[in-house]
C-alpha positions in Angstrom: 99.5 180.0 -78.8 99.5 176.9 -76.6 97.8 176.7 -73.5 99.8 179.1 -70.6 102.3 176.0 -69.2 101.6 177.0 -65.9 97.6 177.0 -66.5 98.0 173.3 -68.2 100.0 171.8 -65.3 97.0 172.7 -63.0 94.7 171.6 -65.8 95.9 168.8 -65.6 95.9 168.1 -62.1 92.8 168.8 -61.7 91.6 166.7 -63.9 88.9 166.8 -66.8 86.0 168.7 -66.0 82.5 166.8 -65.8 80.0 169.0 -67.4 75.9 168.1 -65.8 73.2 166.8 -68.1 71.4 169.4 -66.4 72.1 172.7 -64.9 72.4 172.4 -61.3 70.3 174.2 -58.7 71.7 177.9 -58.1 72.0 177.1 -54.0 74.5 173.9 -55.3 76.2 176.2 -57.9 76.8 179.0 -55.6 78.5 176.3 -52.8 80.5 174.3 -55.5 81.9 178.1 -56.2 82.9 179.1 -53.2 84.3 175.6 -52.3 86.6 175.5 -55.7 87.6 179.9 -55.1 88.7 178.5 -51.5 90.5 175.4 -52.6 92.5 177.3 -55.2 93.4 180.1 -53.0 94.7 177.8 -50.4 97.0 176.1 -53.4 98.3 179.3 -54.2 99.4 180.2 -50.3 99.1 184.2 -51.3 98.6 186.2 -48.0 95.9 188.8 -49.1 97.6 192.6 -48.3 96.4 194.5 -45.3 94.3 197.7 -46.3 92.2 199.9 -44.6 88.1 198.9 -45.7 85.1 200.5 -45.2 81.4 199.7 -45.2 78.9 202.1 -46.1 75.4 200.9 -46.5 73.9 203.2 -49.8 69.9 203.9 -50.3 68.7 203.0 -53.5 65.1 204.2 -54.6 62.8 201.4 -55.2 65.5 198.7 -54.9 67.2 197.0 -52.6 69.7 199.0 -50.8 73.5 198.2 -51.2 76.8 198.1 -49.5 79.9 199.2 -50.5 83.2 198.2 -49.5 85.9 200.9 -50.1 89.9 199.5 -50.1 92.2 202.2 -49.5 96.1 202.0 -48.5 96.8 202.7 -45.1 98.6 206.3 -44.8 96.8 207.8 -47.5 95.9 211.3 -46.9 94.4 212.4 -50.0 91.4 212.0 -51.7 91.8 209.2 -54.0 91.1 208.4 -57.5 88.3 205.5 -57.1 87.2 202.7 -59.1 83.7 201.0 -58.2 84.0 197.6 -59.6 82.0 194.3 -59.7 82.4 190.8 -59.1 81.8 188.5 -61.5 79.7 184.7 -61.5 77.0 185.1 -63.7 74.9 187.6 -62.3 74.1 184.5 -60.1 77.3 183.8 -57.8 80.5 185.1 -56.6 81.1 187.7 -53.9 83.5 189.8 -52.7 83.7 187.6 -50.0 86.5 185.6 -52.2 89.6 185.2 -51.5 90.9 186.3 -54.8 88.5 189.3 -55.2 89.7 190.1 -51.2 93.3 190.2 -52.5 92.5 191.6 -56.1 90.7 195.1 -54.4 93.8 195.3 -51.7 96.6 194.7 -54.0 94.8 197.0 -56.7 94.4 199.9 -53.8 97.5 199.8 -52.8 99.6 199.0 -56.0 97.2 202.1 -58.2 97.2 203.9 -55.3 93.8 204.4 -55.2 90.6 203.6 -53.4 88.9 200.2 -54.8 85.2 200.2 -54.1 83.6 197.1 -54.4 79.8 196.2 -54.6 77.9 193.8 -53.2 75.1 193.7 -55.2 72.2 191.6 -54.9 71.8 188.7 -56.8 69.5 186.7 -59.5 67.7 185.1 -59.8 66.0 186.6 -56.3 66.7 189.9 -57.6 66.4 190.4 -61.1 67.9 193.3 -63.7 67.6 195.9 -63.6 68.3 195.7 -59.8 71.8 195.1 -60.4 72.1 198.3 -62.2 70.0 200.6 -60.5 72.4 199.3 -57.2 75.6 200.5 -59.1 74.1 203.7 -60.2 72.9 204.3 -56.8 77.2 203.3 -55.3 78.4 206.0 -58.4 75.5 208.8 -57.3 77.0 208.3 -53.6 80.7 208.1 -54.6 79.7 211.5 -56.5 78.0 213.7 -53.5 79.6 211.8 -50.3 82.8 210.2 -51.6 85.0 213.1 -50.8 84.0 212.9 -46.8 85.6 209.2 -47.1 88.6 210.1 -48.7 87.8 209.7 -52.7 88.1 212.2 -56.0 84.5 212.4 -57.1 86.1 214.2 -60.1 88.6 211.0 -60.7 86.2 208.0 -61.0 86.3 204.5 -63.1 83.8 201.6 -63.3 85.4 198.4 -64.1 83.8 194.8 -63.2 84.9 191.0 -64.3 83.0 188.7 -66.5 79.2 189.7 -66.1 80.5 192.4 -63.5 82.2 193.9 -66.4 78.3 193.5 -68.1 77.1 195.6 -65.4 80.2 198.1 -64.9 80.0 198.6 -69.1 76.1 199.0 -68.4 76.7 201.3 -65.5 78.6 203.9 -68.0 75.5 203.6 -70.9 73.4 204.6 -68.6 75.0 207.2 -66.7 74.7 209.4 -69.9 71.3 209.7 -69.6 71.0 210.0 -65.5 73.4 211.9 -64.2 75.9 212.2 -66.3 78.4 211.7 -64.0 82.2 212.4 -65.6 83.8 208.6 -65.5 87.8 208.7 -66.1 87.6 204.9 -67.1 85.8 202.1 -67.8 87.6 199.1 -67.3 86.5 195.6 -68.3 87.8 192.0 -67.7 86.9 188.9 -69.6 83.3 191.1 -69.8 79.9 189.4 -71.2 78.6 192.1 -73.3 76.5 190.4 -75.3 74.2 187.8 -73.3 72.7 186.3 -76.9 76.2 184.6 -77.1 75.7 186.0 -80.7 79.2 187.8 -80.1 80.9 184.5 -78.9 84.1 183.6 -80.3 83.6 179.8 -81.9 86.9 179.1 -83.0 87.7 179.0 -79.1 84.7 177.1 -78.2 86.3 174.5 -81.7 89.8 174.8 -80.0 89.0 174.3 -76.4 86.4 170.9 -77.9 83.3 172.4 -76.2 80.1 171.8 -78.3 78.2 175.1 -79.4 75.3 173.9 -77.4 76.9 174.3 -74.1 77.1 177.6 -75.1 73.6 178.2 -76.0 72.7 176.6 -72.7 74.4 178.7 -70.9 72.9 181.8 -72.5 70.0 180.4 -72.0 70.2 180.0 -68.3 71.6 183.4 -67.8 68.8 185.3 -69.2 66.0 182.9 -67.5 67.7 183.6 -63.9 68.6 187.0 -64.3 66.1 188.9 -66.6 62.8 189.4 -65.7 59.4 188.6 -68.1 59.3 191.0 -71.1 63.2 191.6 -71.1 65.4 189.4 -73.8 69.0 189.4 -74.0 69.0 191.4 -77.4 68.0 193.9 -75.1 71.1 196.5 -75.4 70.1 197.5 -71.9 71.2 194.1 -70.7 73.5 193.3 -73.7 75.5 196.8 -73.5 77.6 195.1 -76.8 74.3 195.7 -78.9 73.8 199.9 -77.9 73.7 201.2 -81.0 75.3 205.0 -80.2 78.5 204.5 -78.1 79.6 208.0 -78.1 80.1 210.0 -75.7 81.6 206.9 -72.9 84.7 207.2 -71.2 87.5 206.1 -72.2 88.1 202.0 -72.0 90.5 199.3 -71.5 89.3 196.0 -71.9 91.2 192.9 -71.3 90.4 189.1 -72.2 92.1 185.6 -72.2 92.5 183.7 -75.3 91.2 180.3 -74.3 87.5 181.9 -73.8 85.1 182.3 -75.6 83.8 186.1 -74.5 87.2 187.7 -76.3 85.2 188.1 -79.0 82.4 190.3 -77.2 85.7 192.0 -76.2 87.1 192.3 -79.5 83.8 193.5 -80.7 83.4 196.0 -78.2 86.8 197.9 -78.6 86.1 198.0 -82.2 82.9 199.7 -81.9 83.9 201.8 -79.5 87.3 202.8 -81.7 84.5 203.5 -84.4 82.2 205.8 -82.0 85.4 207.7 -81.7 85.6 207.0 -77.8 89.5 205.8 -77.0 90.0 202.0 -76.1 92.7 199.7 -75.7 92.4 196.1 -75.9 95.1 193.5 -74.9 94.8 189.5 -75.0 96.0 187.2 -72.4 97.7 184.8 -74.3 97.6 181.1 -72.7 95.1 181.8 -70.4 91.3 180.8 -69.6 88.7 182.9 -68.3 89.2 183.0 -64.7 93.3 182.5 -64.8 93.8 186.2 -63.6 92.3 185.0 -60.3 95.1 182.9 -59.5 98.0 185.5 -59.3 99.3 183.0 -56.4 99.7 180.4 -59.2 100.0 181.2 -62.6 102.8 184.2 -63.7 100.3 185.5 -66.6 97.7 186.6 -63.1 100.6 188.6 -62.0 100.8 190.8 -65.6 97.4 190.9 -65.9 97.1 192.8 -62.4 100.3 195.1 -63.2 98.3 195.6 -66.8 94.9 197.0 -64.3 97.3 198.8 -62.3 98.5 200.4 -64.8 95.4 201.4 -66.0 94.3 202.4 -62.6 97.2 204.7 -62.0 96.6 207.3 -65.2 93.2 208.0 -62.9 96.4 210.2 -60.9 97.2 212.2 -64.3 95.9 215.5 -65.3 92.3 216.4 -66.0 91.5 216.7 -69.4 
């Protein structure tokens, strides 16, 4: 369908985007990012909801150590079902920090009812994978032994993570199976890069949307050289959890993507094979909308049913056990 008309009016304010010769430096990246996720959120004028967040600094063996930030609705008394989610930007960029991700893991805690524990995990290209994933396996270990004495489930957990936070949230579940084995409710993924070859990337949006194939491939490109380290290619299923060749055996999934992007079809891939590995996955399209439009729930109507979609999701982590 046509672009959402909400997401074209701001389109077109904002005018045509100038796309670099070369990539700029990550330091000048990382700025522009936070400068344009502040700019929009003060368009938007969306107070972010008050909830009650913890820190909690977690050891991780041979890597960096991590903190967690756990959302949960004031008044709660129970433990809570809890999903530990990632930011997204690249491996590179982003933080919880955001304005939208600060509203996102309140309105999620207290809309789901449940405890949202975000990650701050390091970043490439000063830390390289697998320290990203080593972190997050470290937050689900803790969430696991000491999540109960901070008000959480450890028998009602989901991973879920945006855009290459969905990478390392789908990663997260892959390799739980052979660590601890963990039992994940849910694994819940959002405009997710699953496959960093770009093999997986949906053309027809890249024909639609008039962006040459080679940005693509540039972008690939620059992923893997920040974030991978020497020996480690993005066919790699360990850093490409699209290409794992034996899916059984993950939790259950619901992915979500936006039709003007290009990673719907890692998406669409992804339930598929999962469907086929018999593991149960739902997948559900965005139509309109871009890659980052369900950060602008201020903004754009089509944000707002994307988070009651999540929250729905998030709220069958309160049903029985199976």
């Amino acid at each position: 369908m046509p672009l959402d008309p909400e997401l074209a009016r701001l389109a077109a304010a904002a005018g045509r985007p100038r796309i670099p010769l070369r990539q700029p430096r990550i330091s000048t990246r990382r700025r522009d990012a936070v400068t344009a996720a502040e700019r929009s959120w003060e368009q938007a004028g969306l107070p972010i909801p008050d909830v009650h967040i913890e820190k909690v600094r977690v050891r991780v063996t041979g890597f960096p150590d991590v903190t967690i930030r756990i959302h949960r609705p004031h008044g709660a008394q129970e433990p809570l079902p809890a999903v530990l989610t990632f930011f997204g930007g690249a491996f590179r960029q982003g933080s919880n920090d955001y304005p939208s991700n600060r509203w996102m893991h309140a309105r999620r805690a207290i809309d789901a009812h449940v405890a949202v524990v975000a990650v701050d995990y390091a970043q490439a290209p000063e830390h390289r994978f697998p320290t990203q994933i080593e972190q997050g396996l470290a937050a689900l270990d803790w969430l696991v032994t000491s999540g109960r004495d901070h008000g959480i489930d450890p028998g009602r957990i989901a991973v879920g993570g945006q855009s290459s936070g969905g990478n390392i949230a789908a990663a997260i579940a892959q390799w739980n199976l052979e660590r601890a084995a963990h039992p994940l409710r849910l694994q819940l993924l959002e405009v997710p890069g699953l496959d960093l070859t770009g093999d997986h990337a949906d053309r027809q949006v890249l024909r639609e949307m008039h962006i040459p194939t080679f940005l693509l491939r540039r972008d690939r490109r620059s992923i893997a050289r920040d974030y991978l380290p020497r020996g480690i290619t993005a066919s790699d299923p360990r850093v490409s959890p699209l290409l794992r060749e034996d899916l059984r055996g993950l939790p259950p999934a619901v992915l979500l993507a936006a039709e003007y992007d290009p990673l719907r079809g890692d998406t669409a891939t992804y339930h598929a094979r999962l469907r086929e590995a018999g593991v149960p996955s739902s997948a559900t399209i965005s139509l309109g909308t871009g890659h980052d439009s369900a950060g602008l729930p201020g903004l754009l109507s089509s944000a707002r049913l994307w988070h009651g979609t999540v929250v729905g999701a998030l709220r069958e982590l309160h049903g029985e056990m199976s």
